[in-house]
C-alpha positions as CSV (number, residue, x, y, z in Angstrom):
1,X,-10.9,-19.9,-13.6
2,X,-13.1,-17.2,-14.9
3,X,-11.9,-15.9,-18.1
4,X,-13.9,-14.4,-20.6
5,X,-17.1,-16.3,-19.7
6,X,-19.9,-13.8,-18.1
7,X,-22.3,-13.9,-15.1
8,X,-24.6,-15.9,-17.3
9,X,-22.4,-19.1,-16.9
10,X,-21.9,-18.8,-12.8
11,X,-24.2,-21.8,-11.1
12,X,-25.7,-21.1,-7.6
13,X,-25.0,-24.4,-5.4
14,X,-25.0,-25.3,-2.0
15,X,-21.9,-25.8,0.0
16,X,-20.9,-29.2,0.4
17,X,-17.5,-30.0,2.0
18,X,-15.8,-31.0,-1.0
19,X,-15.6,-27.6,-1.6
20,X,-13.4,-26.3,1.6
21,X,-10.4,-26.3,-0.5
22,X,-11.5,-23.7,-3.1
23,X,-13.2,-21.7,-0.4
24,X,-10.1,-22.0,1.8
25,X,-7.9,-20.7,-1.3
26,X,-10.5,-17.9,-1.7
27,X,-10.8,-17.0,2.3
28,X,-6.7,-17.0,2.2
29,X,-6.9,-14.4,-0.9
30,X,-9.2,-11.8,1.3
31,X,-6.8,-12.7,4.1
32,X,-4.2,-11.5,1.8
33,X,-5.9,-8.0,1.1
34,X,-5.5,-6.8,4.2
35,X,-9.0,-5.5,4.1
36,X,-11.6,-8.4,4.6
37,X,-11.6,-10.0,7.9
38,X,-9.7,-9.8,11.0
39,X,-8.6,-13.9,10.8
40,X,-4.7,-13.5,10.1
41,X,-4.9,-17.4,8.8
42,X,-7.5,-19.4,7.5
43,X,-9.4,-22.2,10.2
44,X,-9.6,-25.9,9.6
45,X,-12.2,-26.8,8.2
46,X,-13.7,-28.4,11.0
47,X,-13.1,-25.2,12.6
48,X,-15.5,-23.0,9.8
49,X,-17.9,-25.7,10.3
50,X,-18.4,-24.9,13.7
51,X,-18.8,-21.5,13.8
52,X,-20.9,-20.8,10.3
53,X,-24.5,-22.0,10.5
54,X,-25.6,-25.0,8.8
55,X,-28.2,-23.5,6.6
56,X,-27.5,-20.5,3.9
57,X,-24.0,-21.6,2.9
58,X,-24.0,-21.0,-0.9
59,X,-20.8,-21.3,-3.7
60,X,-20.7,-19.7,-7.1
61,X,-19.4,-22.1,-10.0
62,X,-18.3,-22.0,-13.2
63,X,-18.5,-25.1,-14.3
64,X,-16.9,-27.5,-11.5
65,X,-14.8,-24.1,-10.0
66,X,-15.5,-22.4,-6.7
67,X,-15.0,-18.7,-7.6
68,X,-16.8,-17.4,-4.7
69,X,-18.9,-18.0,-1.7
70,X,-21.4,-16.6,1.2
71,X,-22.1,-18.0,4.4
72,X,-24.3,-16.5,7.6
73,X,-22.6,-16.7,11.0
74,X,-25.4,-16.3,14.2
75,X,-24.7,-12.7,15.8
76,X,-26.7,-14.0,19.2
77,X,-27.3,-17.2,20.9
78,X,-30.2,-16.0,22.0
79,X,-33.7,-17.2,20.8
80,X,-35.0,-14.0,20.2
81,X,-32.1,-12.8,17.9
82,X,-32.7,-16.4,15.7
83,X,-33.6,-14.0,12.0
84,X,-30.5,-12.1,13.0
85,X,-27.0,-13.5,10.9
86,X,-24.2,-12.1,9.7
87,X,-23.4,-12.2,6.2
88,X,-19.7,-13.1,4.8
89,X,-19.2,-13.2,1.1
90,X,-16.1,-13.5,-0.8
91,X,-14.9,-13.9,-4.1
92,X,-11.9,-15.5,-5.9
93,X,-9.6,-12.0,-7.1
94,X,-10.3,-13.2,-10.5
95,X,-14.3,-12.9,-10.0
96,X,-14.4,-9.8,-9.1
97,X,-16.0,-6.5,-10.8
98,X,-18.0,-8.8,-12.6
99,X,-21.6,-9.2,-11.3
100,X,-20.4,-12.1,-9.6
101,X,-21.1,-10.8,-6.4
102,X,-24.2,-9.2,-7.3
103,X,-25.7,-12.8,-8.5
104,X,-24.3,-14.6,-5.4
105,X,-25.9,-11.8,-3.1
106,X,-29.4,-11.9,-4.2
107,X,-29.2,-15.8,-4.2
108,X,-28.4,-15.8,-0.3
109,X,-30.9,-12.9,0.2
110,X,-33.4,-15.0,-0.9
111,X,-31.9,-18.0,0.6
112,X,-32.0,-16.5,4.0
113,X,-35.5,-15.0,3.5
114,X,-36.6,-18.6,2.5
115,X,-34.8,-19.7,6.2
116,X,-36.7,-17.3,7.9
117,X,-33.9,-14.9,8.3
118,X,-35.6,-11.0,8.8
119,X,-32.3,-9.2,9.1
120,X,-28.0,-9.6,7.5
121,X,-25.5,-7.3,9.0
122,X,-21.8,-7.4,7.8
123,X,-19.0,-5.7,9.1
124,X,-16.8,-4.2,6.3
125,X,-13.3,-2.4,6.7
126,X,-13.8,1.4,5.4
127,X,-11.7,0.6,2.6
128,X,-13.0,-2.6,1.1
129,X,-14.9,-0.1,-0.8
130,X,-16.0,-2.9,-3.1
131,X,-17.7,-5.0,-0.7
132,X,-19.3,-1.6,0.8
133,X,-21.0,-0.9,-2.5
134,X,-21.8,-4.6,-3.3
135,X,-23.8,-4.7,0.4
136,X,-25.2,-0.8,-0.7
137,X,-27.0,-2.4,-4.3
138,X,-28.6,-5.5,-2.5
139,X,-30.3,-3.0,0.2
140,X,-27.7,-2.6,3.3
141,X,-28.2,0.2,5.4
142,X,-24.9,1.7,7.2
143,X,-26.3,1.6,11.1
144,X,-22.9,3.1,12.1
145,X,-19.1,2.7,12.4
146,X,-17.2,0.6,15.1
147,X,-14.3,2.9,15.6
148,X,-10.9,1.0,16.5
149,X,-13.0,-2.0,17.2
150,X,-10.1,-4.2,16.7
151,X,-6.4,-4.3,15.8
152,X,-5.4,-6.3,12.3
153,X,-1.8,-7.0,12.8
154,X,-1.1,-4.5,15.7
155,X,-3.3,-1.2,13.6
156,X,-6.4,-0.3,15.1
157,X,-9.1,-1.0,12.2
158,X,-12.4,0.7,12.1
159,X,-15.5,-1.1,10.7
160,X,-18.5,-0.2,9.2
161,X,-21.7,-2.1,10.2
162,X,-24.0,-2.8,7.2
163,X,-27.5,-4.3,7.8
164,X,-30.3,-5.0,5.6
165,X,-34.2,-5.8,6.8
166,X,-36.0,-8.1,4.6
167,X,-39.4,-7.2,2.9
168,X,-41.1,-10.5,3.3
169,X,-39.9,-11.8,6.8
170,X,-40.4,-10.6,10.2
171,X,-43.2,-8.3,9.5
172,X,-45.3,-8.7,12.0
């Protein structure tokens, strides 16, 4: 648990499976909210596996803890759409509002950027105004809103697509 350690004592790691159980606990708390995904229950593991890509899966620690993690999912299959992903990012309730996110968010930024990724987009619920504003700092762009692009246990749920272009890849 966080308690009254800072930012200063979260460690940047790479995902290993070991960790599904604290990233599963934290996936179920955004669940939960009501306000950060459309998943109604969390995958098996096997499941996540599959769909996330291999590289740019990161966990914040303090000390042995998961307290939060980011992942990219591919938005295309196709080849020219490879430095395209979407970001998910989520932290443990307790991590939040305190830099947490910030920290883990410039570490897959420049994660990605290392893979060769030249663009993240997320899709964010209106009111996960939290997540808006963490995606606003790092350099997301709002391209738009998907109006009723889905229904979250039977309610029509807008969301808004956030993407930022990175400075150092794909400029050619």
């Amino acid at each position: 648990m966080l308690m009254s350690r800072d930012v200063n004592d979260i460690v940047m790691d790479q995902m290993v499976a070991s960790d599904w159980p604290e990233i599963r606990s934290i996936y179920l708390e955004g669940i939960e909210t009501g306000n950060a995904t459309f998943d109604t229950e969390v995958p098996s593991w096997e499941e996540w596996d599959q769909k996330y890509l291999q590289d740019c899966r990161l966990v914040a620690k303090i000390g042995k803890d998961v307290i939060g993690w980011a992942a990219l999912l591919p938005t295309s299959s196709k080849k020219a759409f490879a430095g395209a992903a979407e970001l998910s990012i989520y932290l443990s309730k307790a991590s939040t509002g305190k830099g947490i996110g910030t920290k883990l968010m410039t570490y897959m930024i420049a994660e990605s950027e290392a893979k060769g990724f030249w663009t993240l987009q997320s899709g964010i619920f209106p009111e996960n105004k939290g997540s808006i504003r963490l995606h606003e700092n790092a350099g997301f762009v709002e391209v738009g809103v998907r109006e009723r692009i889905g229904k979250l246990n039977g309610v029509w749920r807008d969301v808004v697509l956030l993407e930022r272009r990175s400075r150092v890849v794909g400029l050619d």
